[in-house]
N, C-alpha and C positions, 0 to 999 in steps of 0.2 A: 794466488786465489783469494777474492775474497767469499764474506758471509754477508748475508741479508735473511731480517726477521720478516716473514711473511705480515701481512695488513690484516686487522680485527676490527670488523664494523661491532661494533658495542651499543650502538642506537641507532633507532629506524625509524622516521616520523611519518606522522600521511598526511602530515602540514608540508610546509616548507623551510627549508630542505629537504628534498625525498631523504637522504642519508648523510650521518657523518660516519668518516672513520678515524682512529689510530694506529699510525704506523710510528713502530721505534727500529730506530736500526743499533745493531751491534757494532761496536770497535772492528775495525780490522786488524788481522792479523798481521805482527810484525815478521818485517826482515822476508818479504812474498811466501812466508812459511804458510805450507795448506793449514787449513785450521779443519778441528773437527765441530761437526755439525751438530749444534745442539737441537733440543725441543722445536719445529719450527724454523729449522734455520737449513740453507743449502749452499751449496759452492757453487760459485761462478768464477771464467775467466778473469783474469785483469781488461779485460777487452769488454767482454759483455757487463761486467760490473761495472763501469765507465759510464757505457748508455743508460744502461738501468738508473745510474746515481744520476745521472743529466737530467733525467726524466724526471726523477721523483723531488729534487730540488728546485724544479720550476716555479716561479713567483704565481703565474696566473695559470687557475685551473684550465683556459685555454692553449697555454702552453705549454703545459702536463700532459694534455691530451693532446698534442700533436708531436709531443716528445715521445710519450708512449706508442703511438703509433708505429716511429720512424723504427724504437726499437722491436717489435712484433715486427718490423717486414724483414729487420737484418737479421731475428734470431726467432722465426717462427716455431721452433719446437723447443724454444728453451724450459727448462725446469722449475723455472718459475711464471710459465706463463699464462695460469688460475691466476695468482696473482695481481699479476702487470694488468690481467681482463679485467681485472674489480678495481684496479685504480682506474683505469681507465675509464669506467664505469661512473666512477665516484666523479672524475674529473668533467667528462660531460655534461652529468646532472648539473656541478656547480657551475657550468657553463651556462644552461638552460633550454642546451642543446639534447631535448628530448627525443631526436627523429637517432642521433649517433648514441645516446644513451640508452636506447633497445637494441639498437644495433649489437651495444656492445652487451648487452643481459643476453641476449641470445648467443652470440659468441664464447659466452662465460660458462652456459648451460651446455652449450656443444664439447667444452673441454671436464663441464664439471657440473654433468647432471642435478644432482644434489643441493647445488650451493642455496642453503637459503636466502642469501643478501640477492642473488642476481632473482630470484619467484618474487621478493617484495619490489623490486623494480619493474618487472615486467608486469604485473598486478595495477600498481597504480599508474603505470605509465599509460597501460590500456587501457584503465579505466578513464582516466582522462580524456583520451584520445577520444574514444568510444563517446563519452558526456558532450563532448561538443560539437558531435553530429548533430543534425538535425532530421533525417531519413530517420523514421523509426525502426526499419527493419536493420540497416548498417549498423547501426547503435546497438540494437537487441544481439547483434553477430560480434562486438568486437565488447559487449558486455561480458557474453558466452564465455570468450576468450579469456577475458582477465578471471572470469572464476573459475576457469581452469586450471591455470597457475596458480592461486589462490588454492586450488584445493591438492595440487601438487607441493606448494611449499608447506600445508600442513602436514603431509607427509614425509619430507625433508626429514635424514637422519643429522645428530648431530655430526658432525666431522673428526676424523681422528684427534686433529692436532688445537681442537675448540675445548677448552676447559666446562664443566658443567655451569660454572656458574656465568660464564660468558651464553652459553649456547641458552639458558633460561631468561639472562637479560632481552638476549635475539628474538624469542619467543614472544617474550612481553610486549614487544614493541612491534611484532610482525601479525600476529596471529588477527586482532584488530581490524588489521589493512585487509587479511585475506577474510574474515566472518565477513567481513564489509559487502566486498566486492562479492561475495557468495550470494549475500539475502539481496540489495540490489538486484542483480541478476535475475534470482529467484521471482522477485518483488515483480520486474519485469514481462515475468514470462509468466503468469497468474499463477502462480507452485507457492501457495501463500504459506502452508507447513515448512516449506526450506527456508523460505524468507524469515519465517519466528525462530525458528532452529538458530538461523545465522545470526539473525540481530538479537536474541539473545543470549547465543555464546560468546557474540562480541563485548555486550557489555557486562559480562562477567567474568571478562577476558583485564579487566582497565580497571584503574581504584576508581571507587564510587566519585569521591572527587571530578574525577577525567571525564566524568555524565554530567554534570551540572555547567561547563563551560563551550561556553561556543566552539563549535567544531565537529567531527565527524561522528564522536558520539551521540550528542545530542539531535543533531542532524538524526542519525541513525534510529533514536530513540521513536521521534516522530514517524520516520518508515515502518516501525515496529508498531504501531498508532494504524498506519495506512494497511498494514499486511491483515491485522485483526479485523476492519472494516471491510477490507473487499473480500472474507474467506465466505464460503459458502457451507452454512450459512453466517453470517455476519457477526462477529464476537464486539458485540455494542460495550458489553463489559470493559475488556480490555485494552477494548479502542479508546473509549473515556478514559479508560487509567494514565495508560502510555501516552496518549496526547497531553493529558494535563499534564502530565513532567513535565513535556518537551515545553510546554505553554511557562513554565513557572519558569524557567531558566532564558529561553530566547529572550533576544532583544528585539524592539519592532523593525519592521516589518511584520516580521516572523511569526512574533510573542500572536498577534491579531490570526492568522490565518491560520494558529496551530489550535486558536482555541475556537476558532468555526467549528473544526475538524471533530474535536474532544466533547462541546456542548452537543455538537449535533446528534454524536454517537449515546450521548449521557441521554436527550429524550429522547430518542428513540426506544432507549431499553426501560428509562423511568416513568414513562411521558408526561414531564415536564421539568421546567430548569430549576425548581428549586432543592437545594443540597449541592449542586455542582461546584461549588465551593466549597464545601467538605471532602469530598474529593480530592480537588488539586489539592489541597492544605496536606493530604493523607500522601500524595503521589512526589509530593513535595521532598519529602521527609524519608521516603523510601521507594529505594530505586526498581523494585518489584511490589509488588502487590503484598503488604502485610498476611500472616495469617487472620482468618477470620473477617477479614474484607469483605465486604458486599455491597452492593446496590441494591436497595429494592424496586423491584421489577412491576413497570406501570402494571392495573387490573385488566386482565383479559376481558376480551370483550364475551366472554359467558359472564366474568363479575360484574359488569356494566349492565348488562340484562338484566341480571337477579337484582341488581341494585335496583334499576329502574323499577322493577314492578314489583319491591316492599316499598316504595314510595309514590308510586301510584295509587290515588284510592278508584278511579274508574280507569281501566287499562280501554274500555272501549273510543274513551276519549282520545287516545294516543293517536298522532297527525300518522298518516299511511306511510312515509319515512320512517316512523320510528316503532311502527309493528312490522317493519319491512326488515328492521334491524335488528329485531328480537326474535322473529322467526328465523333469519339466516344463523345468527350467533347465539340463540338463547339454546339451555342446555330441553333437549325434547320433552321435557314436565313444562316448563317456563313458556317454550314456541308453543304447546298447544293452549296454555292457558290464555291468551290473546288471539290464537285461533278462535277460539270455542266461542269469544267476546263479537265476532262476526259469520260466524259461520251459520249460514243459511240464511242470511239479511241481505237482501238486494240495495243494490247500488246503483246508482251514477257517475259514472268518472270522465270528466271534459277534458281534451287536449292528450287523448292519449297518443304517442308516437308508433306509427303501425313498424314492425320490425317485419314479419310475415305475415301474408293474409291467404286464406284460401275462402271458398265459400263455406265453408263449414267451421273455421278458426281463424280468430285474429289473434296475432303475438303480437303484445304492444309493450312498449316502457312508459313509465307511468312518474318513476320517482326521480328525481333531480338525478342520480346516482346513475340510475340505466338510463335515463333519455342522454347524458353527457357518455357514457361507455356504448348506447345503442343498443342495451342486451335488453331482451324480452325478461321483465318482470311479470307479467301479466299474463293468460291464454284467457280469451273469452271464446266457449265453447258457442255457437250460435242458436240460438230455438230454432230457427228459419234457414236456410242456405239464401245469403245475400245474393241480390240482382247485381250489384253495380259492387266490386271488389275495390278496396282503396288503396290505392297505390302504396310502396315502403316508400316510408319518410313522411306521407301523408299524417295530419292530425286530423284525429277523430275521437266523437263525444259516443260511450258506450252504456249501457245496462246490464248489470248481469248480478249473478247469486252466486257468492262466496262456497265454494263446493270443500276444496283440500288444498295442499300447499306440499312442496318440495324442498326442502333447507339446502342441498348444493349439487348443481346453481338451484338459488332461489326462482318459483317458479307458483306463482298463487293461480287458481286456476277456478274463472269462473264459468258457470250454468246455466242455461237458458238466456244468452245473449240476446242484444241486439243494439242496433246502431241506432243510435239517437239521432234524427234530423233537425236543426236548427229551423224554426218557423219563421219567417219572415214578418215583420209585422208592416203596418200601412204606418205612414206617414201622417200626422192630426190632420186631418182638413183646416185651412187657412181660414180666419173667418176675417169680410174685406168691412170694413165702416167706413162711412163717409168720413172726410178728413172734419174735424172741428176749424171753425174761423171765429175769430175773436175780432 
């Protein structure tokens, strides 16, 4: 009889090579005396220990795996055949033969539920596969897939015969691949709270180091940038944070397109660019958001109002856009005070865009803002019920007396209308002279 020490993956990458392992074998026992079985170790015939040694001494991982094979057909229930499934497994991978290396995760899974080495193969193997679809919906099905595994091997206990401090190496190097494959997913399927959850227990998962270097974290950091931006509603904050990492550490391409991403999110919430370099310098330095971090957040446009009209000394003078702006957004002291500045003062207003007309009202857009959206800023209530109704889309030149107004939607509303007719004038009379001759 002989003894064989079962194989210990000790590191897992989500670069390349998906995995290494170590295997040691023990002495055999002399003189064909059974030997007993220590920590990890089992009996085999002289026969089945033959092929198994044939197998595991092959030069090329391709011929590992086709030596493993031959022995899984002669000895399908042998007692080491968890085992033989994860060399085999391994041998594959280093082949590049991805399509036999799920094969064999799944074959590994069927003997041995649990194993975590075989959820970290199947995880990136499908994510892979999945990434280089092009069908959105295939992709989004075989993304599903790998965060399933993914959220299966976080569950993985460890194994009888895995010492703790192996089974926490495994960890370190697995958990990553699965937070990965989780918020991706997430990310995918608009679940933008699973996707922060993921991508930031992933990178809490790695030494901060491991964030700053091209590859899946940083990668991942910027999805963490993209999750904050598409939530609803939109974390402008967090998006500028996590982009600017991603930004300070990529190489171009990259470096450029992460910091579209990060500026863009920064005015939105600031509005405008300057300090966004304060920022990345901040984001730079620390891989979350410091305590006491902030942005200051551009002024509401009620602060815009108020500003406006302590810097105003005639508000009557204000262009009809910008008492249009301060009635919609100003706070209702501020809207009436530029109210009152016209109200009851007849007008004329040329080129207004009819939206609805009856003979008794015309809805028209008036300001650059609603003639380009097409919404009625304007009702002019009529003196008269018009003869001749003007068509929507029609422009037309109106009269009327500023009566009240509606803040949302915005909706100014005048009194005693009427349609302005354009008069036509004559032409100067020619006056003819005799030509001069010289």
């Amino acid at each position: 009889m002989k003894k064989v020490v079962l194989a210990s993956l000790i590191a897992v990458s989500s670069l390349a090579p998906l995995a290494q392992y170590a295997l040691a074998e023990q002495p055999a026992a002399r003189d064909g005396a059974p030997a007993q079985a220590a920590a990890g170790q089992v009996q085999l015939s002289q026969e089945e220990y033959n092929a198994y040694n044939n197998a595991k001494t092959q030069t090329t991982p391709a011929a590992q795996a086709t030596a493993f094979e031959a022995y899984l057909k002669a000895y399908p229930n042998s007692t080491i055949k968890a085992d033989v499934l994860q060399q085999l497994l391994f041998a594959y991978s280093q082949s590049n033969d991805s399509t036999n290396a799920l094969g064999a995760a799944d074959r590994l899974l069927a003997v041995d539920p649990t194993n975590f080495r075989a959820y970290v193969f199947e995880v990136q193997l499908r994510r892979q596969a999945a990434e280089a679809l092009t069908d959105a919906a295939a992709r989004q099905s075989g993304l599903d897939a790998a965060a399933d595994y993914a959220q299966k091997g976080l569950a993985a206990p460890k194994s009888k015969d895995m010492s703790d401090a192996d089974f926490t190496t495994l960890k370190a190097a697995g958990y990553p691949i699965f937070y990965s494959a989780i918020g991706t997913d997430a990310l995918g399927k608009k679940d933008n709270a699973a996707a922060i959850s993921a991508f930031k227990s992933e990178l809490g998962a790695v030494p901060v180091a491991q964030t700053t270097s091209p590859g899946l974290q940083l990668q991942d950091t910027f999805y963490l940038a993209q999750a904050y931006y598409t939530s609803t509603p939109p974390d402008y904050v967090n998006c500028a944070y996590y982009g600017s990492r991603a930004m300070d550490y990529a190489p171009e391409p990259y470096k450029t397109q992460f910091k579209q991403v990060a500026s863009y999110c920064y005015r939105k919430y600031h509005g405008k660019a300057d300090g966004f370099d304060d920022v990345a310098n901040v984001a730079k330095d620390n891989l979350t958001p410091p305590s006491g971090f902030t942005i200051a957040p551009a002024p509401s446009a009620a602060d815009i109002v108020s500003n406006l009209i302590a810097t105003t000394p005639d508000l009557a003078a204000l262009a009809i856009s910008d008492k249009e702006y301060v009635l919609q957004n100003g706070k209702p002291a501020d809207a009436d005070k530029v109210f009152d500045t016209v109200k009851g003062k007849s007008v004329e207003i040329p080129g207004a865009l009819v939206i609805e007309a009856t003979a008794e009202q015309l809805k028209v857009a008036v300001s650059d803002d609603a003639v380009q959206g097409k919404v009625a800023d304007f009702a002019f209530n009529m003196k008269e019920p018009l003869k001749v109704i003007p068509a929507v889309g029609a422009k037309v030149t109106l009269s009327g007396t500023y009566a009240s107004y509606s803040q949302s939607p915005l909706l100014i509303v005048m009194n005693d209308a009427a349609e302005v007719k354009k008069t036509a004038t004559k032409p100067a009379a020619t006056t003819h002279r005799p030509a001069t001759h010289r």
